[in-house]
Short mmCIF file of the C-alpha atoms (twelve columns), coordinates in Angstrom:
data_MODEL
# 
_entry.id   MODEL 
# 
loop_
_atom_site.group_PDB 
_atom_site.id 
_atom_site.type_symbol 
_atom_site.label_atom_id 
_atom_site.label_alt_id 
_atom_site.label_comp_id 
_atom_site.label_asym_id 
_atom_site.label_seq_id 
_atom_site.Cartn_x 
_atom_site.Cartn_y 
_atom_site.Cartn_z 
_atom_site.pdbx_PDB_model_num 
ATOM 1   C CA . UNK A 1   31.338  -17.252 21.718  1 
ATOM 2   C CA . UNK A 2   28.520  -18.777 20.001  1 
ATOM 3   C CA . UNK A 3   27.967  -18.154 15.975  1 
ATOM 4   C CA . UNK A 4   25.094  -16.456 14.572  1 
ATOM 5   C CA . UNK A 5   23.570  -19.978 13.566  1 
ATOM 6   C CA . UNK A 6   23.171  -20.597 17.126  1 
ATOM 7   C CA . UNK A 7   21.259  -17.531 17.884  1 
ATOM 8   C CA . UNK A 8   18.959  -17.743 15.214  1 
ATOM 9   C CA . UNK A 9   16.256  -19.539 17.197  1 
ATOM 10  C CA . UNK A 10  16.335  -16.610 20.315  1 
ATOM 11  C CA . UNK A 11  14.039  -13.882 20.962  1 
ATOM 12  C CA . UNK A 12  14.308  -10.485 20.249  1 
ATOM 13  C CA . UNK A 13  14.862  -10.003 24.050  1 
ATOM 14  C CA . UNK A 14  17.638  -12.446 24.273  1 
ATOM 15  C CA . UNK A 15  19.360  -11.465 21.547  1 
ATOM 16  C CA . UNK A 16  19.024  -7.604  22.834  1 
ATOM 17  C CA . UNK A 17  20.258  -8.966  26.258  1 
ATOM 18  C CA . UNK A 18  23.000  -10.453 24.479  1 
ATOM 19  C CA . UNK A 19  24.310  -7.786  22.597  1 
ATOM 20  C CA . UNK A 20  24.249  -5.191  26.055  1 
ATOM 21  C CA . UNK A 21  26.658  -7.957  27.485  1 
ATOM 22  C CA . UNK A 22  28.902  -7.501  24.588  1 
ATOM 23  C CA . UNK A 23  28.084  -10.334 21.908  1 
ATOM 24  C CA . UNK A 24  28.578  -9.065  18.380  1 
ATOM 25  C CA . UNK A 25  27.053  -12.103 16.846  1 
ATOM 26  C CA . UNK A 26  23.612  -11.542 18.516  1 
ATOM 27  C CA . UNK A 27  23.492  -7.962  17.029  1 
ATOM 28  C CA . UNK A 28  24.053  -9.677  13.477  1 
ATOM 29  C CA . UNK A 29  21.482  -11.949 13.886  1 
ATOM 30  C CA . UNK A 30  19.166  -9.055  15.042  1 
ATOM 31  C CA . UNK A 31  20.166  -7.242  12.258  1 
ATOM 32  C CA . UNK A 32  19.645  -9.825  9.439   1 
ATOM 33  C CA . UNK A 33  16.276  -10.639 11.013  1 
ATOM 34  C CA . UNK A 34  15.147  -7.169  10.504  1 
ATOM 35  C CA . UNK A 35  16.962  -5.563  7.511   1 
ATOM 36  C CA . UNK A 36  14.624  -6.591  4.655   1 
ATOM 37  C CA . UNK A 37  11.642  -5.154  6.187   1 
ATOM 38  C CA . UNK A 38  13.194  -1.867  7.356   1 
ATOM 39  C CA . UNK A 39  14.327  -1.426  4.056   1 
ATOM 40  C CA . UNK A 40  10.678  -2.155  2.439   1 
ATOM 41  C CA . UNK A 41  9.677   0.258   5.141   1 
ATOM 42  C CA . UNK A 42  11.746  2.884   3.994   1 
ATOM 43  C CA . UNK A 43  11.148  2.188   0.028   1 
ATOM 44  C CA . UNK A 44  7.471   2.240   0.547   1 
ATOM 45  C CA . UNK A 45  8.174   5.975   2.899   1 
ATOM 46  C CA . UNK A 46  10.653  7.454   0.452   1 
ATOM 47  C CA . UNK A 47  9.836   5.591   -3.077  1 
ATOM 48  C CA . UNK A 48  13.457  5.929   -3.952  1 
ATOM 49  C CA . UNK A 49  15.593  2.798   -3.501  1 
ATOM 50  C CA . UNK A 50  18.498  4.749   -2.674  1 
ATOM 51  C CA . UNK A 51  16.861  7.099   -0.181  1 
ATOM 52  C CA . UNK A 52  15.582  3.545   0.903   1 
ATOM 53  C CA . UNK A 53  18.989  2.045   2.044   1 
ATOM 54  C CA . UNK A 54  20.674  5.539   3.483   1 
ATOM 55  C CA . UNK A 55  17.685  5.500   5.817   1 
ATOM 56  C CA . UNK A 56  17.935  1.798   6.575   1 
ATOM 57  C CA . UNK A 57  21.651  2.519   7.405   1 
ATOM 58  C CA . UNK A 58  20.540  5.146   9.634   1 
ATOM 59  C CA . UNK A 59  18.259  3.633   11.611  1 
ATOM 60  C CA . UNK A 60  20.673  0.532   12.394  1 
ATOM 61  C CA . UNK A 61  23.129  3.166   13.857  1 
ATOM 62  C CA . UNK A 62  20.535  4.880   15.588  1 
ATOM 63  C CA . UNK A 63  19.429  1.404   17.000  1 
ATOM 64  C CA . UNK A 64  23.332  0.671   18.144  1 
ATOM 65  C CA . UNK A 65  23.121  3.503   19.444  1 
ATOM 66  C CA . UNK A 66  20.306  3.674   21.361  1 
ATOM 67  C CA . UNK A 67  20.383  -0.207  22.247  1 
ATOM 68  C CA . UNK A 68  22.106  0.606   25.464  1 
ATOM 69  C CA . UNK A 69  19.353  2.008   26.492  1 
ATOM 70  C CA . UNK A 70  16.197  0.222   25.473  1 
ATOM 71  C CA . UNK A 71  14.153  -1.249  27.980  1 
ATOM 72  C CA . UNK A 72  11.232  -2.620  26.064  1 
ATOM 73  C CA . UNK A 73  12.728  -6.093  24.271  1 
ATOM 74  C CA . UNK A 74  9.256   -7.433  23.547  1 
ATOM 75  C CA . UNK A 75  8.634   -4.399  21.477  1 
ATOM 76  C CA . UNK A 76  11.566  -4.087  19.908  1 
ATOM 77  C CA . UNK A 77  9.924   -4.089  15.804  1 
ATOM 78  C CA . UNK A 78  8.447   -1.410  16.599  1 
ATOM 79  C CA . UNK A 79  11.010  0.566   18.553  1 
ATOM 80  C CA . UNK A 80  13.013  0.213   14.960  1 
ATOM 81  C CA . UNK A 81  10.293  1.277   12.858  1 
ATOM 82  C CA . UNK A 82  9.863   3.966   14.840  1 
ATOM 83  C CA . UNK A 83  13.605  4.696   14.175  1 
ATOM 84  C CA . UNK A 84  12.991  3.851   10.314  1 
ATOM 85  C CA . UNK A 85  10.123  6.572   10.309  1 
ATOM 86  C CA . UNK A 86  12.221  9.097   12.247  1 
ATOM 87  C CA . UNK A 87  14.984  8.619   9.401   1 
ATOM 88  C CA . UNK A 88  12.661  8.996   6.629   1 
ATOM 89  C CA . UNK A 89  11.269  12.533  8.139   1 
ATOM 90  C CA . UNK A 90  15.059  13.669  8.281   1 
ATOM 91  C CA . UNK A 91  15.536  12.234  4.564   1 
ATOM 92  C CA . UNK A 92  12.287  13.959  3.189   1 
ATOM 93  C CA . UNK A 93  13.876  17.288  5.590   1 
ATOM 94  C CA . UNK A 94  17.145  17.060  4.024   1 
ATOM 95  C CA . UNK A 95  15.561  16.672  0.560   1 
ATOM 96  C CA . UNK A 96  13.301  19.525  1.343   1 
ATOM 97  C CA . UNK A 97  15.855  21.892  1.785   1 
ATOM 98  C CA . UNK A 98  18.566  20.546  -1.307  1 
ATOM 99  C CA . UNK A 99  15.489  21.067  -3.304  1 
ATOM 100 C CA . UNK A 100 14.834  24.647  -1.954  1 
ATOM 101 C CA . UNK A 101 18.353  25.098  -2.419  1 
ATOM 102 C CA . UNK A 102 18.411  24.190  -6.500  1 
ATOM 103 C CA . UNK A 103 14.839  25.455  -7.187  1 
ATOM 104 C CA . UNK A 104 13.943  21.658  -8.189  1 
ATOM 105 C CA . UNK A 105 10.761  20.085  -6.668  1 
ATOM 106 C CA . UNK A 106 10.727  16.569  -8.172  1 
ATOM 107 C CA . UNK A 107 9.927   13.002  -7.064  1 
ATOM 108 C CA . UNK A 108 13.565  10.975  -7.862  1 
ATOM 109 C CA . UNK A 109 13.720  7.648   -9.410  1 
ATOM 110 C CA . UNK A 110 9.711   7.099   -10.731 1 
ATOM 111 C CA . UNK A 111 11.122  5.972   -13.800 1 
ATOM 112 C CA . UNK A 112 13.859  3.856   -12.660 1 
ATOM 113 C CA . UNK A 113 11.574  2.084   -10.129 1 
ATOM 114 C CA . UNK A 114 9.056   1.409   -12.654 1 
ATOM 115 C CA . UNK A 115 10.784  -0.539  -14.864 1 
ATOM 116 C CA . UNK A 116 11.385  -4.378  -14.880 1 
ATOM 117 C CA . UNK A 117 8.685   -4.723  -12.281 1 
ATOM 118 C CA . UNK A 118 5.386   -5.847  -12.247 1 
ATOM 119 C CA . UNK A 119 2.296   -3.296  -13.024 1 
ATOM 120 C CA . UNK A 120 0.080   -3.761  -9.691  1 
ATOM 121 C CA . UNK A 121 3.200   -2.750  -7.743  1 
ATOM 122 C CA . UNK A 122 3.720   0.267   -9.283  1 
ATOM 123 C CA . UNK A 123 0.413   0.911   -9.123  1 
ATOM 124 C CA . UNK A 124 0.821   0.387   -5.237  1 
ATOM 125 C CA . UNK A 125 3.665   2.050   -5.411  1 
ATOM 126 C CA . UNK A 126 2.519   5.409   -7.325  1 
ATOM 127 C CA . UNK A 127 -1.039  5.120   -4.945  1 
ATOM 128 C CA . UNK A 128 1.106   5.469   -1.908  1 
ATOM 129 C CA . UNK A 129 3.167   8.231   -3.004  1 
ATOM 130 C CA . UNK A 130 0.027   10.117  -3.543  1 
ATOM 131 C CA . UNK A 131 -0.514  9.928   0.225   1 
ATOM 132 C CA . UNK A 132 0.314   12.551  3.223   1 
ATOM 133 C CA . UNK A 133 3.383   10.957  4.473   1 
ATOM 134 C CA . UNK A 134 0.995   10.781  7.501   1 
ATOM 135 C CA . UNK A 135 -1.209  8.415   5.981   1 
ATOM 136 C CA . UNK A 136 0.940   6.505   4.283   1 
ATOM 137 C CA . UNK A 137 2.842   5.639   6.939   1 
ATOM 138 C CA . UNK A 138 -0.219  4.835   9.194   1 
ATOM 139 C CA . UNK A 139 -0.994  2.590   5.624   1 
ATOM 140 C CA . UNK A 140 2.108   0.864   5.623   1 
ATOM 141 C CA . UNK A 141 2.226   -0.187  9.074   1 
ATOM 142 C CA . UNK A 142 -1.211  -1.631  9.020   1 
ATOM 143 C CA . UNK A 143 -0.875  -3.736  5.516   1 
ATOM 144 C CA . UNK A 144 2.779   -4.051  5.079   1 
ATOM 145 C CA . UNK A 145 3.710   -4.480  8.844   1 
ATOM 146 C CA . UNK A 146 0.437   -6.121  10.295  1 
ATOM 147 C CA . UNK A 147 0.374   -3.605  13.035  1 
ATOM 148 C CA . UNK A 148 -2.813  -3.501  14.649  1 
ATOM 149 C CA . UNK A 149 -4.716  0.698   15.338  1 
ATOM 150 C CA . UNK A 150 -3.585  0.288   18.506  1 
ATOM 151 C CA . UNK A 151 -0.075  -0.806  18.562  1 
ATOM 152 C CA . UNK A 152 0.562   2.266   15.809  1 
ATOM 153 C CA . UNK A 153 -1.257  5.109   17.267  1 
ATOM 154 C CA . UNK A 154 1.651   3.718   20.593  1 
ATOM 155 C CA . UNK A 155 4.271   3.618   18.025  1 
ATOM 156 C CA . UNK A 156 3.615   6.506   16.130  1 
ATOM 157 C CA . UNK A 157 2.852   8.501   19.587  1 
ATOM 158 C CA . UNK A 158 -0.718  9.658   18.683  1 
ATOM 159 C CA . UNK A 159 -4.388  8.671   19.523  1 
ATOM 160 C CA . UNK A 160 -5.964  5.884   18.454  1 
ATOM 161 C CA . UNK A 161 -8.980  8.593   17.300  1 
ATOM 162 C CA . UNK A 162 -6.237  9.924   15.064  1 
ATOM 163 C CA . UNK A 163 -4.556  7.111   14.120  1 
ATOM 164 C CA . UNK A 164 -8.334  5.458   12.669  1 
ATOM 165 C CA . UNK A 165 -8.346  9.149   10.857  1 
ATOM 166 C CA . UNK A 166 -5.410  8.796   8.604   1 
ATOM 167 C CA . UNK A 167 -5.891  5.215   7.714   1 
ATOM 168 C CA . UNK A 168 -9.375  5.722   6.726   1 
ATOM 169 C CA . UNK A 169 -8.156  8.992   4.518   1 
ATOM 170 C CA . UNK A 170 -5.621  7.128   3.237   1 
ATOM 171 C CA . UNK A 171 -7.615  4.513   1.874   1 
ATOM 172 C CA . UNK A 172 -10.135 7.118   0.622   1 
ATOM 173 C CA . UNK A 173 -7.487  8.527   -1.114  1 
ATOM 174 C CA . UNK A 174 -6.223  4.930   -2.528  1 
ATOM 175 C CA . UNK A 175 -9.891  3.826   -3.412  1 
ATOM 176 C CA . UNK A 176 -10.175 7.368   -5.489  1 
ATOM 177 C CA . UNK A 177 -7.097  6.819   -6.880  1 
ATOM 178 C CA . UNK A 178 -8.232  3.062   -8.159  1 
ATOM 179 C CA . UNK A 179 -11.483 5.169   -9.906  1 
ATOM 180 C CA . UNK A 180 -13.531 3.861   -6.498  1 
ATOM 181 C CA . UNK A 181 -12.482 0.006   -8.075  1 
ATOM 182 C CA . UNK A 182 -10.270 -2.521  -6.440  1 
ATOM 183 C CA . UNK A 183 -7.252  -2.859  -8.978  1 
ATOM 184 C CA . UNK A 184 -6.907  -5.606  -11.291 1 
ATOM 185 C CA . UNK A 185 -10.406 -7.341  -11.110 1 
# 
């Protein structure tokens, strides 16, 4: 058995061909690699930190779970963000209906996110909270992520016509938001 220092250098698709032949050190490595930006995905989705890491949790034991049977290693980002955006839905379901349940319709944890950190990212922050969760997620992938149209109309499982359509709402709604003014110049 190798340690995870060893594996650092491999591929996604080693390490996922590692970890179906029953190495739990690839899997950590795989997870470490990927854990801070799943969990900015799922901040930037949910804009609660705690929301955050219950659906960054989830979608690591979806991915275990579904690992035995992923084909596509040279995807394999964007088979877990996929995941990640699949958890959020259920989180923003779940919240939905707890909501519903107590009458309360409220965005958790504005304030607590907003202090101690700088003022452009909550202003990033609050912009993209304004957003469809369509758009914002179609938003995130592109600036956050680097994901190119194409590669998230795929991963999102819609066409690239639609795909174009909420990122260019989106930023319409980010540009009104900024007053029609890039922030901070």
């Amino acid at each position: 058995m190798v340690g995870t220092s060893g594996w650092a250098g491999l591929s996604d698709k080693r390490l996922v061909e590692k970890i179906k032949q029953g190495e739990r050190d690839a899997w950590e490595v795989l997870a470490r690699r990927y854990y801070d930006e799943i969990f900015r995905y799922c901040w930037y989705r949910t804009g609660n930190e705690t929301a955050a890491a219950d659906c960054t949790q989830d979608t690591f034991l979806h991915v275990i779970q579904g690992l035995a049977g992923y084909v596509d290693a040279d995807k394999f980002l964007a088979w877990v963000l996929r995941i990640a955006s699949n958890a959020c839905v259920d989180y923003f379901r779940k919240e939905k209906e707890v909501c519903a349940e107590e009458g309360v319709w409220t965005v958790q944890g504005t304030e607590d996110r907003a202090l101690g950190r700088a003022e452009d990212a909550c202003y990033v922050e609050k912009a993209l909270l304004a957003l469809t969760d369509a758009q914002r997620e179609v938003v995130i992938l592109k600036y956050y992520h680097g994901f190119k149209i194409r590669e998230i109309a795929q991963l999102l499982g819609i066409s690239l016509p639609a795909a174009k359509a909420r990122l260019k709402h989106g930023m319409d709604r980010l540009k009104a938001a900024a007053g029609g003014e890039t922030y901070g110049t």
